[in-house]
N, CA, C and O of each residue as an XYZ file, in Angstrom:
412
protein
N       9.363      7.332    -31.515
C       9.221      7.681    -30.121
C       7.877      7.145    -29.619
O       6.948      7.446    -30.369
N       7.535      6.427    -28.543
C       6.810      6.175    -28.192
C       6.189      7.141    -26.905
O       6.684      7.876    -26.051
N       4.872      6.714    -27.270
C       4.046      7.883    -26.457
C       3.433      7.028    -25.291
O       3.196      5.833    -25.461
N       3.177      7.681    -24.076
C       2.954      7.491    -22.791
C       1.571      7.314    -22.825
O       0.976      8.392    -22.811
N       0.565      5.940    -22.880
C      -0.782      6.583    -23.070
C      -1.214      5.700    -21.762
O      -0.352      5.269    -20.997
N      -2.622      5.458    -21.558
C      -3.269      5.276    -20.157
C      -3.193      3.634    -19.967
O      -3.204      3.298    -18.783
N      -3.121      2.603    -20.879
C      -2.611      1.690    -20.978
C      -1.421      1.357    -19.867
O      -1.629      0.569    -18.944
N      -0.054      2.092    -20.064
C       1.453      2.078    -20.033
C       0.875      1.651    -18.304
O       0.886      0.576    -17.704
N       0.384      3.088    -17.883
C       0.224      3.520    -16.640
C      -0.993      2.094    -15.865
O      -0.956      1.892    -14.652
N      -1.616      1.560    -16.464
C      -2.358      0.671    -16.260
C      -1.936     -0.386    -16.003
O      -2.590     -1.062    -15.209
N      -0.648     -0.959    -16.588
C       0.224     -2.029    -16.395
C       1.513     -1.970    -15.803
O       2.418     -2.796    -15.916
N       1.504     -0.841    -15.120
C       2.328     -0.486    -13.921
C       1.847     -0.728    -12.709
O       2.320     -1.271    -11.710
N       0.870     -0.255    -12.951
C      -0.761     -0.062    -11.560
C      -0.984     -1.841    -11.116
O      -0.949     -2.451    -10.048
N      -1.227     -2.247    -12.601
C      -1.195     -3.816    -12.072
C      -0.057     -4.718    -11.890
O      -0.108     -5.947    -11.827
N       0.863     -4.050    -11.822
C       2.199     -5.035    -11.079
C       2.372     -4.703    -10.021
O       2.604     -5.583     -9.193
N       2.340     -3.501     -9.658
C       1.955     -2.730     -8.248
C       1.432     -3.668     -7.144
O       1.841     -4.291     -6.164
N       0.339     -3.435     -7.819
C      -0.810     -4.036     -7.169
C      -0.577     -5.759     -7.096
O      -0.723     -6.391     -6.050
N      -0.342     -6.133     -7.888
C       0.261     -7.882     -7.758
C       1.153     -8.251     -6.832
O       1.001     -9.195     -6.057
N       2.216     -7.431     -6.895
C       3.496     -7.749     -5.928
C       3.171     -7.047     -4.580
O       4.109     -6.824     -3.815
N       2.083     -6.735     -4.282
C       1.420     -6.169     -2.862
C       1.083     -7.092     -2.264
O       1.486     -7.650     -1.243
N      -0.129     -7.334     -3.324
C      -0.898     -8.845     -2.871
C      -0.277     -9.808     -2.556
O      -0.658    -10.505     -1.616
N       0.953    -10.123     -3.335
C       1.886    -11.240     -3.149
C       2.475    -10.986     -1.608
O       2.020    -11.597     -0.641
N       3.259    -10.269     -1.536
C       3.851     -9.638     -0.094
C       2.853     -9.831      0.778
O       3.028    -10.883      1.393
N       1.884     -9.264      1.091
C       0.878     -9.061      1.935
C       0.467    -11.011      1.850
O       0.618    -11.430      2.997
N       0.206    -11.722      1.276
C      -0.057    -13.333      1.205
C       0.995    -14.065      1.711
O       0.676    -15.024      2.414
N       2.278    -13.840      1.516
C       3.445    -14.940      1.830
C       4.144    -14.435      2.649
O       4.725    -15.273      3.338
N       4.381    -13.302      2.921
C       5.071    -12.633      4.131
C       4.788    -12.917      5.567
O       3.608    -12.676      5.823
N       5.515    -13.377      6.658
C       5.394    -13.739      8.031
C       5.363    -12.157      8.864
O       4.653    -11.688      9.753
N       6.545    -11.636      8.048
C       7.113    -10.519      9.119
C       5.976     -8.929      8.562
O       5.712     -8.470      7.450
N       5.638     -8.581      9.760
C       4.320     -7.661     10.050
C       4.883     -6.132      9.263
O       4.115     -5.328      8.735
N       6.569     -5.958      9.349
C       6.851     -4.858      8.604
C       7.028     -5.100      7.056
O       6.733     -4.207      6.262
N       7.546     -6.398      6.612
C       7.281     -6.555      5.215
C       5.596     -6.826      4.744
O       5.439     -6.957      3.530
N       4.573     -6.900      5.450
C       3.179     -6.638      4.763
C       2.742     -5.421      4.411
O       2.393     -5.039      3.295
N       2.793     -4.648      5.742
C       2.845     -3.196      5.741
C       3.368     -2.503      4.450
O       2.822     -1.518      3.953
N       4.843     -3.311      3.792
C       5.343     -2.925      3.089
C       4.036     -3.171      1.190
O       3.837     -2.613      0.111
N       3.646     -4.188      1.872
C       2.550     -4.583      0.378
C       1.422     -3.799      0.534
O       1.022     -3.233     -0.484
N       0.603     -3.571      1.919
C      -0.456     -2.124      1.747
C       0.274     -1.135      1.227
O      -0.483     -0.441      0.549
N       1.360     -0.724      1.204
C       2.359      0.487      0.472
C       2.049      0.096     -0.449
O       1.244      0.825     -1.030
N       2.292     -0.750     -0.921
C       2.384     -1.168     -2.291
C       1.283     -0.868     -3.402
O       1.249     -0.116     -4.375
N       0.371     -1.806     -2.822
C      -1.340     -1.734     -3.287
C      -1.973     -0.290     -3.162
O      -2.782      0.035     -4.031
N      -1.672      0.594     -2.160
C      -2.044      1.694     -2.251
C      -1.495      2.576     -3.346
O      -2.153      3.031     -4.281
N       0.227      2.827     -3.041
C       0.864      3.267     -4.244
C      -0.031      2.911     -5.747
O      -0.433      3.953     -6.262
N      -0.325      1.923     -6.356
C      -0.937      1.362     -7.374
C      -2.603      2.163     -7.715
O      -3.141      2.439     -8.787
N      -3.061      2.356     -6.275
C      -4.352      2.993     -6.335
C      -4.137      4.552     -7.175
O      -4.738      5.121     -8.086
N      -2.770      4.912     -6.199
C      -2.882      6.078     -6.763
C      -2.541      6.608     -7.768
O      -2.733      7.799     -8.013
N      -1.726      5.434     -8.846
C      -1.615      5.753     -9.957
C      -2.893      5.534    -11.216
O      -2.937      5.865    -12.401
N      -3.454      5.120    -10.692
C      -4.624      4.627    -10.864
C      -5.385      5.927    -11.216
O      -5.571      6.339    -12.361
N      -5.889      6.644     -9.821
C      -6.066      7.648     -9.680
C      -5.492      9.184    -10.729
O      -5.893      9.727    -11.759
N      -4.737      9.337    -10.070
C      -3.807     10.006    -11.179
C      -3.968     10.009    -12.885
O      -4.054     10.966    -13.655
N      -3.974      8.468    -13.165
C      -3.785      8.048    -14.635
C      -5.242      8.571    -14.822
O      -5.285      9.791    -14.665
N      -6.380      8.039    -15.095
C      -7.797      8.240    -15.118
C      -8.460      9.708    -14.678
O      -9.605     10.092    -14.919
N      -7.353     10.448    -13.930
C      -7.766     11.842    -13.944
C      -6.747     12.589    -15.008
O      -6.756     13.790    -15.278
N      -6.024     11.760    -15.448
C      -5.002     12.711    -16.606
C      -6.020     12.007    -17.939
O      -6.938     12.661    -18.435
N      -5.817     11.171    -18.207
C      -6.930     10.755    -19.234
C      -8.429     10.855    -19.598
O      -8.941     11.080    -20.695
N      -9.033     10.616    -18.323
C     -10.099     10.669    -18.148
C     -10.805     12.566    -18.160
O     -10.090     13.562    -18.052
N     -12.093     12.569    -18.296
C     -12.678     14.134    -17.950
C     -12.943     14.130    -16.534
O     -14.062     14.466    -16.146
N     -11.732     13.670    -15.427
C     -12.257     13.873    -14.521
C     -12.172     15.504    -13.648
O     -12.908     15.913    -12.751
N     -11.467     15.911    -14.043
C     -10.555     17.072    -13.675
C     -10.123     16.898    -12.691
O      -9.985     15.676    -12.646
N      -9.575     17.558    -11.235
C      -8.529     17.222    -10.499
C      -9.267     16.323     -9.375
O      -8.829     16.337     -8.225
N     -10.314     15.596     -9.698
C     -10.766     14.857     -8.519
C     -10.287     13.943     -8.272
O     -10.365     13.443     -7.150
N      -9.594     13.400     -9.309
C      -8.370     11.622     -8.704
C      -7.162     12.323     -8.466
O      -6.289     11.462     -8.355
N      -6.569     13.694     -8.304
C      -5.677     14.061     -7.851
C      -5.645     13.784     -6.595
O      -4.946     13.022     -5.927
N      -6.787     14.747     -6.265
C      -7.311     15.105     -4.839
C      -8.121     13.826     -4.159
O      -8.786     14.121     -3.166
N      -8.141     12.462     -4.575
C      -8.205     11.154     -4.063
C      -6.814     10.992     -4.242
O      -6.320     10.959     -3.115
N      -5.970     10.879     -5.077
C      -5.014     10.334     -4.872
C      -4.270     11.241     -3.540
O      -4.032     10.598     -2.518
N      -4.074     12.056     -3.559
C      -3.413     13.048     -2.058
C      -4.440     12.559     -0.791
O      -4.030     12.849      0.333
N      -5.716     11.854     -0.876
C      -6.224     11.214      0.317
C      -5.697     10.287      0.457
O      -5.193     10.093      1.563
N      -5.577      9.420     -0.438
C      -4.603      8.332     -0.494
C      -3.331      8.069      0.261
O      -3.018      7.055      0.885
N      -2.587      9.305      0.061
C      -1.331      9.269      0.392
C      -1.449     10.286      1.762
O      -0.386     10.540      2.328
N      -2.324     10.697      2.145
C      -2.815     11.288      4.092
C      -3.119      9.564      4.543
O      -2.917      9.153      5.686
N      -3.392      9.100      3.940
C      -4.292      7.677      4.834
C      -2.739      6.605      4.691
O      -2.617      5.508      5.236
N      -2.003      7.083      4.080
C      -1.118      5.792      3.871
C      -0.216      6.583      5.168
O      -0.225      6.175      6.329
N       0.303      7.405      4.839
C       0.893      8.288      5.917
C       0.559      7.895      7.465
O       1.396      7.540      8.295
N      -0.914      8.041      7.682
C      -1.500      7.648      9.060
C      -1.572      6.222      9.491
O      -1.303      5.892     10.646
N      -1.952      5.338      8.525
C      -1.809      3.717      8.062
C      -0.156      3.915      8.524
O      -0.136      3.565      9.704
N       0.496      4.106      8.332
C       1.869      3.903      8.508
C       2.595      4.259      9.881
O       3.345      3.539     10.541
N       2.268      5.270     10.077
C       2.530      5.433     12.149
C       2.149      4.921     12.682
O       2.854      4.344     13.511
N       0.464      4.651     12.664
C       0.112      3.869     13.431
C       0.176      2.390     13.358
O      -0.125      1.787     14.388
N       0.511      1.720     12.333
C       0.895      0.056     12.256
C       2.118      0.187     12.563
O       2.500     -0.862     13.080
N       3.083      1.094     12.495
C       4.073      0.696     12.915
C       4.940      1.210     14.617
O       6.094      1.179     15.042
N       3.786      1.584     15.076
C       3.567      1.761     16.438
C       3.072      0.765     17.298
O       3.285      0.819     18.509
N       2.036     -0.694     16.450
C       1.340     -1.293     16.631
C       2.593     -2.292     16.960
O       2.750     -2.920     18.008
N       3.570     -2.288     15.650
C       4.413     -3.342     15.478
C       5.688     -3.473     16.266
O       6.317     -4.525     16.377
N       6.213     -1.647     17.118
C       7.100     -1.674     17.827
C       6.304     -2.452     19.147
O       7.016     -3.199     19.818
N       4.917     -2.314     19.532
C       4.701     -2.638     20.518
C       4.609     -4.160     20.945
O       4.578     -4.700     22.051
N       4.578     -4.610     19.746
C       4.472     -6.396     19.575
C       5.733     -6.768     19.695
O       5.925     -7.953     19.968
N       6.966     -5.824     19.516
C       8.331     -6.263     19.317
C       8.444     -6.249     20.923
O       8.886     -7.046     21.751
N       8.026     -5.365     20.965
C       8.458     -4.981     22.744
C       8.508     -6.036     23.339
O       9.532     -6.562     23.773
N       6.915     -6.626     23.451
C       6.268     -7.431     24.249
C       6.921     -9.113     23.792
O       7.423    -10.027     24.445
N       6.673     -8.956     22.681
C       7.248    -11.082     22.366
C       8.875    -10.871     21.505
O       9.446    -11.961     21.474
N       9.583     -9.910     20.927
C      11.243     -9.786     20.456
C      10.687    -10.574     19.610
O      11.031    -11.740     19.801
N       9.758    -10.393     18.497
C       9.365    -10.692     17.341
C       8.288    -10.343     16.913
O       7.244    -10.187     17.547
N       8.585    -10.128     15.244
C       6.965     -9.370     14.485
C       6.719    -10.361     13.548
O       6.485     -9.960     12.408
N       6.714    -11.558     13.748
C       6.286    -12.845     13.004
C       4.263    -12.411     13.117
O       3.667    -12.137     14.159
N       3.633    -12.492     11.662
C       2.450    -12.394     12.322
C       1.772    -13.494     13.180
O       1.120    -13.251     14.195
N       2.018    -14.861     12.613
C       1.843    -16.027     13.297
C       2.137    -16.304     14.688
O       1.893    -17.374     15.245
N       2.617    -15.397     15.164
C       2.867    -15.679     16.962
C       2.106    -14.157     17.658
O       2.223    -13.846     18.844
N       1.431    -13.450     16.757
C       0.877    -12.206     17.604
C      -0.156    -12.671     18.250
O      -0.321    -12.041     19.294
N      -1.304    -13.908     18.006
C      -2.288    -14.042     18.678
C      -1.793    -14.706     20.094
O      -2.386    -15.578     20.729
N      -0.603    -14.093     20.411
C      -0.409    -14.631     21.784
C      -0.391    -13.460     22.508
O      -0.154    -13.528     23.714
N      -0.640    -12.195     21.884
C      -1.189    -11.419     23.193
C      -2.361    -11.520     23.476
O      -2.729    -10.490     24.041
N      -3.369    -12.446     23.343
C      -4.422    -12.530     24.375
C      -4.660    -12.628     25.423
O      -5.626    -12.346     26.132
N      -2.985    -13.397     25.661
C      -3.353    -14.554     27.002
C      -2.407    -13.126     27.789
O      -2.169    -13.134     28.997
């Protein structure tokens, strides 16, 4: 039987975190990036989590990780309030055509 140690959780955290970065780099459309800050954050907080279960931290990467997930929460209404409003205005969330609300 194999045992669950801080490693396992470490190389979860960093695929997480890879396929965020990736998304968030090659992605056009403003709701699939959004979808890679999910991503990268999710990763933080296992992060978090892992290093307070292993670590002597006691529940303080809990209680970062639950900030984590208030800020992703708020990160998340409000970009995607940002993004209905860009839809509104141009009937597309390409990021490459948003710098045309300047004009």
């Amino acid at each position: 039987m194999v045992e669950v140690g801080l490693n396992h959780f470490l190389v979860v955290s960093s695929i997480l975190f890879s396929l965020g970065i990736y998304a968030v780099i090659t992605r056009k459309n403003a709701v699939m990036v959004l979808m890679g800050i999910e991503l990268i954050l999710n990763s933080a907080n296992i992060n978090f989590i892992a290093f307070s279960r292993y670590g002597n931290f006691g529940l303080n990467g809990q209680m970062m990780a639950l900030f984590v997930i208030v800020l992703a929460a708020a990160e998340a209404a409000i970009a995607l309030a940002i993004v209905l409003n860009i839809y509104k205005n141009l009937a597309n969330v390409n990021i490459d055509e948003i710098d045309q609300l300047r004009d």
